[in-house]
Rosetta silent file (secondary structure, phi, psi, omega in degrees, C-alpha in Angstrom):
SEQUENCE: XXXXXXXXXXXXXXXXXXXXXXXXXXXXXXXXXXXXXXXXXXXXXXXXXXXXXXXXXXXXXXXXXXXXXXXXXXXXXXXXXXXXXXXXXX
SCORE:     score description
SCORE:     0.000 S_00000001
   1 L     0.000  -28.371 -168.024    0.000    0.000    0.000 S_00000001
   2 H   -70.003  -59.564 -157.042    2.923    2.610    0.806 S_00000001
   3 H   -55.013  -41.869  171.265    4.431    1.597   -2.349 S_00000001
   4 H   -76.640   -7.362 -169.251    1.512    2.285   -4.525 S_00000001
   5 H   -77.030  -42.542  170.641    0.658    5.510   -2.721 S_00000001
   6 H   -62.495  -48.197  177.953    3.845    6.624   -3.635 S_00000001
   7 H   -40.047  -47.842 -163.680    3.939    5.644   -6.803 S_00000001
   8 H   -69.444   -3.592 -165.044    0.297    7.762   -7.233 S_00000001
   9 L  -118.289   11.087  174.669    2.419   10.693   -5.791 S_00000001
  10 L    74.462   31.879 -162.421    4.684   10.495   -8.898 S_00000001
  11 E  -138.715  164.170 -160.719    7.720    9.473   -7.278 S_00000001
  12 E  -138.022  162.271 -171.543    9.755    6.236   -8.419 S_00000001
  13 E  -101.518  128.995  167.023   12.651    3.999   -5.893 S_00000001
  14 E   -99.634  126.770 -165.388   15.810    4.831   -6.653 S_00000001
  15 E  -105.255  175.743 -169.580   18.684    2.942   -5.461 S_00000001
  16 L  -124.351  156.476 -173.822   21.855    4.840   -4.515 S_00000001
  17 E  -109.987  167.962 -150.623   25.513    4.091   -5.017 S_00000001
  18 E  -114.297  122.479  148.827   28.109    3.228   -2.462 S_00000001
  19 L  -169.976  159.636 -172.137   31.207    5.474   -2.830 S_00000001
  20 L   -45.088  159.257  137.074   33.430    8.161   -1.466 S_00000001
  21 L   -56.918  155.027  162.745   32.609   11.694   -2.013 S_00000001
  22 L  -103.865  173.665 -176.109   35.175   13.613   -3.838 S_00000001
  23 L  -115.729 -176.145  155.944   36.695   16.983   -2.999 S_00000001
  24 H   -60.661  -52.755  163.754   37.961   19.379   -5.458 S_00000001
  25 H   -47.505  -44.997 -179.629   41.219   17.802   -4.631 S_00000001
  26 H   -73.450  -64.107  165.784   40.124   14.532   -5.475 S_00000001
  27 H   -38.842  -54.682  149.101   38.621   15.237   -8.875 S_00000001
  28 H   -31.319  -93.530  173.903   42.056   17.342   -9.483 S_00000001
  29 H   -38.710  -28.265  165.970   44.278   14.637   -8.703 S_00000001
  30 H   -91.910  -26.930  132.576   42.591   12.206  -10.960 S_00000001
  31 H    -2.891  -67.598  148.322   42.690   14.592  -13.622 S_00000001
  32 H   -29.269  -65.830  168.010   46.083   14.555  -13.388 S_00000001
  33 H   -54.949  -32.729 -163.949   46.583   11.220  -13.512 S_00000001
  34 L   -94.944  -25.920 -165.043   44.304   10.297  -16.303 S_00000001
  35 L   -81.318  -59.629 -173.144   46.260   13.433  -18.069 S_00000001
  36 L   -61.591  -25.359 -158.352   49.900   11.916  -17.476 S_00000001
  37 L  -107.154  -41.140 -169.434   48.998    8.135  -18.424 S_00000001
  38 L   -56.156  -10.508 -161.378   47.067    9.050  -21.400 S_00000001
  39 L   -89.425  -61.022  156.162   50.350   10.865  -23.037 S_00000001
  40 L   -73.963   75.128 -158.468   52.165    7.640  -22.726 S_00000001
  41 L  -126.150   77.084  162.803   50.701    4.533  -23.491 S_00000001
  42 L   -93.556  -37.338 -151.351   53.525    1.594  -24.326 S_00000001
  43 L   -80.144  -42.565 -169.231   53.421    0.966  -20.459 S_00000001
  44 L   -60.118  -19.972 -171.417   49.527    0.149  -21.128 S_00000001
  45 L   -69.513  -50.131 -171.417   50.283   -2.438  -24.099 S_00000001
  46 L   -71.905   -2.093  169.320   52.016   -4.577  -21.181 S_00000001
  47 L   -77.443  129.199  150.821   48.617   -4.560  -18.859 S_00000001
  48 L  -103.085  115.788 -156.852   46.923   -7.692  -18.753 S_00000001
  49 L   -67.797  131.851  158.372   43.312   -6.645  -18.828 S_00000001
  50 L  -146.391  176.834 -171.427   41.223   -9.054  -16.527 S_00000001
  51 L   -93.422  168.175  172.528   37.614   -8.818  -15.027 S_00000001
  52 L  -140.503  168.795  169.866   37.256   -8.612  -10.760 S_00000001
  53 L  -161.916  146.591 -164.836   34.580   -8.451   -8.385 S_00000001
  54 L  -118.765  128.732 -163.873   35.861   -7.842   -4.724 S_00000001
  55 E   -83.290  130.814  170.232   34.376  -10.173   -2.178 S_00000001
  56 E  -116.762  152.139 -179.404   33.712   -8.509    1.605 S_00000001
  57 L   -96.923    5.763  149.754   34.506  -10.585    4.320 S_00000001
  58 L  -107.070   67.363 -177.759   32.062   -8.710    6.673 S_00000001
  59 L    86.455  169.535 -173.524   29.279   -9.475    5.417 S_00000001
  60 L   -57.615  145.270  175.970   27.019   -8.883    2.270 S_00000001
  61 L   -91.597  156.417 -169.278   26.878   -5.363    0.791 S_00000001
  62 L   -96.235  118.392 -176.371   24.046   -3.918    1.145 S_00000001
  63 L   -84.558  130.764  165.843   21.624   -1.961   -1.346 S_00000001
  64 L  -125.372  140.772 -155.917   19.752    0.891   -0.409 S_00000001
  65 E  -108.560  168.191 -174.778   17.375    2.738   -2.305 S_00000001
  66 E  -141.704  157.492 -165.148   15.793    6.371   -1.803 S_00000001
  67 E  -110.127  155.924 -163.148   12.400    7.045   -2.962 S_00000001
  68 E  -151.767  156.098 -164.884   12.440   10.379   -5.195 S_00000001
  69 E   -87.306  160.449 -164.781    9.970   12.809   -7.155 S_00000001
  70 L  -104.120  -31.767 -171.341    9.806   11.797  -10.858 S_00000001
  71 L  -104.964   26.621 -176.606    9.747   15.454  -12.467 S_00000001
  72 L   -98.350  132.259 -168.001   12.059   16.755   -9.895 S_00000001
  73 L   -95.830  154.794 -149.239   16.005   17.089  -10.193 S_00000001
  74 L   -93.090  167.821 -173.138   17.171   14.233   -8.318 S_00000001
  75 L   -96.088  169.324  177.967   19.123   14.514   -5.235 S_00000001
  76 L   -41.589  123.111  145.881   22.637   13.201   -4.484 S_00000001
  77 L   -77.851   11.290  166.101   22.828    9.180   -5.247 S_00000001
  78 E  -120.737  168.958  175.035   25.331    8.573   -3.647 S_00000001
  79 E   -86.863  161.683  158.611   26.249    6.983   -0.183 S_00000001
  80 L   -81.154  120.062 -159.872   29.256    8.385    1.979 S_00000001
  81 L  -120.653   95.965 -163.983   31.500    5.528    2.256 S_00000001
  82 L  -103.396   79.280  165.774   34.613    4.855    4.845 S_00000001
  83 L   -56.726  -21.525  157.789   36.299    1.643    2.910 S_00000001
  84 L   -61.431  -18.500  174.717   38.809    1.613    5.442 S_00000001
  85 L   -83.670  -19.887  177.014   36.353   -0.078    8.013 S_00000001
  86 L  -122.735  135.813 -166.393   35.653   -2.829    5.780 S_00000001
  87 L   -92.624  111.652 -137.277   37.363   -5.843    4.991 S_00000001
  88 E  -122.103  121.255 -177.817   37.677   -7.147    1.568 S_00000001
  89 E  -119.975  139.820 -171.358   39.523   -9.931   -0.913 S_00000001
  90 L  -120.240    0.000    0.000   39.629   -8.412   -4.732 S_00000001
């Protein structure tokens, strides 16, 4: 019943994504990086590309959704994220 009431209120479930914020700094600095690697790339011929998916060893990650207005600009999707607290095999 919530779900359809919402729905009749025009608003649709959104799920949100789990990663740091950036800074100014942060966005800068990869900039940088993406600027510097991009000029050279023989060192990239010598990557061997594979796929990964990183496993946590405390438990499952978790999704969580936000419910949001449909004609409405949407609000920040993402979560704030401290990956140093959680423990992880890539």
């Amino acid at each position: 019943m919530v779900y359809r009431t919402l729905r009749e209120q025009n608003m649709k479930k959104k799920k949100q994504r789990r990663r740091p914020k950036l800074t100014e700094r942060h966005k800068e600095q990869r900039k940088q990086f993406i600027i510097k690697f991009l000029e050279d790339v023989r060192d990239w011929k010598k990557i061997v590309w594979t796929d990964e998916k990183k496993f946590r060893l405390d438990g499952p990650d978790k999704y969580n959704s936000v419910w949001v207005e449909v004609d409405r600009e949407q609000p920040e999707d993402v979560l704030s994220v401290d990956y140093q607290r959680y423990k992880g095999v890539m």
